[in-house]
C-alpha positions in Angstrom: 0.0 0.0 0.0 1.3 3.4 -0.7 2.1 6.0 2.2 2.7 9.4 2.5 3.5 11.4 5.5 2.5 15.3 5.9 4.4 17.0 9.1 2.6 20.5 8.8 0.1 20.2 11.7 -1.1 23.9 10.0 -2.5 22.2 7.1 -5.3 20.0 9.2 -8.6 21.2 8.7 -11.6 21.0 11.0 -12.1 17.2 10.3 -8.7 16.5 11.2 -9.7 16.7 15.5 -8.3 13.9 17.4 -11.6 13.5 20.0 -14.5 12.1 19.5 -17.5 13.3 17.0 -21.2 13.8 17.9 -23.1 11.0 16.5 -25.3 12.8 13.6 -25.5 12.1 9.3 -23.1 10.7 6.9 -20.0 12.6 7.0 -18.2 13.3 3.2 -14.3 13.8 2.7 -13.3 14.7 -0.1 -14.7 13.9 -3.5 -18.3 13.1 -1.6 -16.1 10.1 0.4 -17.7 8.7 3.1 -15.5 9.5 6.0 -15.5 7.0 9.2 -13.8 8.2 12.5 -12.5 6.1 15.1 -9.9 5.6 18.0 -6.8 4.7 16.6 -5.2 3.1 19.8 -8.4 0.3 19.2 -7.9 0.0 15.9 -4.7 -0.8 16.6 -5.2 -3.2 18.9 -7.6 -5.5 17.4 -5.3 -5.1 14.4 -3.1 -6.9 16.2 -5.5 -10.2 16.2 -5.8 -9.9 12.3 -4.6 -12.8 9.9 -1.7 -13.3 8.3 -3.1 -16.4 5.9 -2.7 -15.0 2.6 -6.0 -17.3 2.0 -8.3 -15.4 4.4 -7.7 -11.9 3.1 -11.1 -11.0 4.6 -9.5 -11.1 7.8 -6.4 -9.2 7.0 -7.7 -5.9 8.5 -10.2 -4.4 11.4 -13.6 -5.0 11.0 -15.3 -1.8 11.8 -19.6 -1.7 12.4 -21.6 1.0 12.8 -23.1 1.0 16.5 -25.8 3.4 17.9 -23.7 4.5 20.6 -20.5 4.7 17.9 -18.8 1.5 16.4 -17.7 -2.0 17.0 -14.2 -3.0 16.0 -13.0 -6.6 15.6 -9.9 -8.6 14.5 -9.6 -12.2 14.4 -7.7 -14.8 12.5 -10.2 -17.7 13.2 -8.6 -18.7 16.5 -8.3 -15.4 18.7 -10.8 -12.1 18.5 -10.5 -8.9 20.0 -13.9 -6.8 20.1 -13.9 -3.1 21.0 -16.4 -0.7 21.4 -15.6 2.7 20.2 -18.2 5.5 21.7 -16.4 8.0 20.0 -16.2 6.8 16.8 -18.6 7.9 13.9 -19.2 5.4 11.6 -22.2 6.5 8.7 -25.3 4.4 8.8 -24.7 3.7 4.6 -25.1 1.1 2.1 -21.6 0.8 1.8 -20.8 0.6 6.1 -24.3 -1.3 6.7 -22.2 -4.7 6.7 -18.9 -3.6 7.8 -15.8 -2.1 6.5 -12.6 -3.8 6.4 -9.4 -1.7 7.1 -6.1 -2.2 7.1 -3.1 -0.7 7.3 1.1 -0.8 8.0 2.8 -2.2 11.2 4.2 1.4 11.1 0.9 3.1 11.6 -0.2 0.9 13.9 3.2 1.8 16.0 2.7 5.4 15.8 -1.5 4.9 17.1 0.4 4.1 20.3 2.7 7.0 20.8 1.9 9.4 23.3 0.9 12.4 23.2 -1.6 15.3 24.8 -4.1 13.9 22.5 -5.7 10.5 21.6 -4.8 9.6 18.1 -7.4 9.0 15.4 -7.5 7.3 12.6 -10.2 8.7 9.3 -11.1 6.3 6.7 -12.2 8.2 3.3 -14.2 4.9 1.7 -15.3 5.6 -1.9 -19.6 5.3 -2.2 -20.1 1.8 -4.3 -16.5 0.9 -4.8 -15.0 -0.8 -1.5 -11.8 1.6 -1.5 -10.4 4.1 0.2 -7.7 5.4 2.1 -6.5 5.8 5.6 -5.1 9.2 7.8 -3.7 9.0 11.2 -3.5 12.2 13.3 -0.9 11.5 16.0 0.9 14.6 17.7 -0.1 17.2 15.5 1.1 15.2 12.4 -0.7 12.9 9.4 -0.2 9.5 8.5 -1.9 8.5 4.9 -2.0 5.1 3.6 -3.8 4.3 0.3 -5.9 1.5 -0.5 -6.1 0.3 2.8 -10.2 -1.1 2.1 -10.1 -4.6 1.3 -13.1 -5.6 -0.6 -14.5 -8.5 0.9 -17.6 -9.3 3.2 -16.6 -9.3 6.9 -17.3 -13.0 8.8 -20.0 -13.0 11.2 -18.2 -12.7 14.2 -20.9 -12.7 17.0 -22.2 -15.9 15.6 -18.5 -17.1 16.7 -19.0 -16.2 20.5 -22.4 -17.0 20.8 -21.2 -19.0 23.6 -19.4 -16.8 25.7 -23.1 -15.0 27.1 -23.3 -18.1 29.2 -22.0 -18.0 32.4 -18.6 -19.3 33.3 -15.2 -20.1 35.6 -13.5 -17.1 36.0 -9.6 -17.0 35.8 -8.3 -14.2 37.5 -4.2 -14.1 36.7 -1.6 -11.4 36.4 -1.2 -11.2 33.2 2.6 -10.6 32.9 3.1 -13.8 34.9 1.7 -15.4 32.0 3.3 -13.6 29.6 6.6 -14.9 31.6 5.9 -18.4 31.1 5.2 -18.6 27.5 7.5 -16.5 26.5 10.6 -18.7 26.0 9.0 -22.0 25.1 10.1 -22.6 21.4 7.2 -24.5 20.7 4.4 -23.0 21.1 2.8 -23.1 17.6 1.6 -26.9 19.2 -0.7 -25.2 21.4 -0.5 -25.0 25.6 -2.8 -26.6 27.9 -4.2 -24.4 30.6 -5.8 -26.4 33.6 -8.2 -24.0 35.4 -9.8 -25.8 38.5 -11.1 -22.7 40.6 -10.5 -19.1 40.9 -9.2 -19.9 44.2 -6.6 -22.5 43.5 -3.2 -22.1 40.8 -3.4 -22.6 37.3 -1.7 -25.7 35.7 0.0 -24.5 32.0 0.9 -27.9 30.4 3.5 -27.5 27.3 4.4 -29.7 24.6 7.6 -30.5 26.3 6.4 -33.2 29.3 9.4 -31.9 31.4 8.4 -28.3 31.6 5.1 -27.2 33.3 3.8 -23.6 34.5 2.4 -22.4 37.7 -0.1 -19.3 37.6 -1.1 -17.9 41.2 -4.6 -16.5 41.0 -5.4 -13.3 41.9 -8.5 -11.4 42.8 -10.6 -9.5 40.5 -13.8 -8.2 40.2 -16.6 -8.6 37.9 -17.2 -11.6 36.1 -16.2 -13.8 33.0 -19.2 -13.6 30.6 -19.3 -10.6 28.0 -20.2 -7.4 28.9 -24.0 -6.6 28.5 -23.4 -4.5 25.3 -21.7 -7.2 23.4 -24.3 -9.8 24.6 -26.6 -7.2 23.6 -25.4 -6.7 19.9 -25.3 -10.4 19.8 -29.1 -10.7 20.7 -30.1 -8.3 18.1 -28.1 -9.8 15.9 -30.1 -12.8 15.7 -33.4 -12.1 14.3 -31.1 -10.8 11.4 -30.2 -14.2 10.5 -33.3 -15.8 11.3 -35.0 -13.5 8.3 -31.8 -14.2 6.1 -32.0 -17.9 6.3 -35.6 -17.9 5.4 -35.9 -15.8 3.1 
């Protein structure tokens, strides 16, 4: 994809704010582009969930879905998801968003969504009406990121169909996270997948690897709420599946 950076802060024009946008019509770029807004930083991190299988294309990039109260973004590879709710995003209620748009972008950009700064980064999409293209701007520090055709054409998987499950009630695994991190970080063989034992949230956690002779040992830790989804993605689940009841019998 191409890229072009602009450093003149001075050239941003009222569109180019790094907060969040009232909720109201379709906003134009451009050429009459359709222009979605949304947190860069959660982009970027379900970004980092995307697929690298050269055969699933479609989940290459960020799913992002207009929401009432902003948008949803998501990025799996078939395996692992992260869902984020943006309520400062604005994301037209189109034809062309209706089902999703799939974004992507360069490790680079994704790096700089997580510099600091005074201001949250944001990251505008400028999709083409009928044409699944566009381009891609990040404002970071008083600078602009561009990345062209960074809209890959291609219907987005339904994902909440995928977690359907995980509105049900369930063991919670409270674990410091870096601890974790610590165990799997120098086993070489990984890619033949781990076996967590989680008894209790009062007891450790057994990590089984591929190698008999090594094991891991996770203290639990105390944390509140609970292990289901939160309401508003159990919610958007919910609604989602009269949808599909009027799809598959039509």
């Amino acid at each position: 994809m191409d890229t072009e950076r602009a450093q003149d802060p001075s050239s941003n024009d009222s569109s180019a704010t790094a907060t969040g946008k009232e909720r109201g019509p379709a906003q134009t770029g451009p050429r009459d582009t359709i222009l979605i807004d949304v947190d860069a930083r959660k982009f970027a991190k379900c970004w980092g969930a995307r697929s690298h299988d050269g055969t699933r294309y479609y989940l290459a990039g960020v799913g992002i879905f207009y929401d009432d109260q902003g948008a949803v973004l998501v990025g799996t590879d078939g395996t692992k998801m992260i869902i984020a709710r943006d309520r400062t995003a604005n994301v037209p209620d189109t034809e062309d968003t209706r089902n999703g748009v799939i974004v992507t972008c360069s490790g680079d950009m994704v790096k700089r969504a997580f510099a600091r700064g005074p201001v949250a980064p944001r990251l505008h999409v400028e999709l083409m009406p009928g044409t699944k293209s566009g381009s891609a701007t990040l404002f970071s520090n008083a600078r602009r990121y561009t990345e062209h055709d960074v809209v890959i054409n291609a219907t987005y998987p339904n994902w909440r169909n995928a977690i359907k499950s995980c509105t049900e009630a369930r063991t919670k695994w409270g674990v410091d996270p870096s601890l974790f991190a610590a165990l799997v970080a120098h086993e070489s063989e990984l890619a033949k997948g781990i076996i967590v034992g989680i008894s209790d949230d009062s007891n450790p956690t057994v990590v089984r690897f591929p190698d008999s002779d090594v094991v891991g040992v996770v203290m639990p830790m105390r944390v509140n709420g609970d292990a289901a989804l939160p309401d508003w993605l159990a919610a958007s689940i919910q609604a989602d599946e009269p949808q599909q009841d009027q799809q598959s019998s039509a």
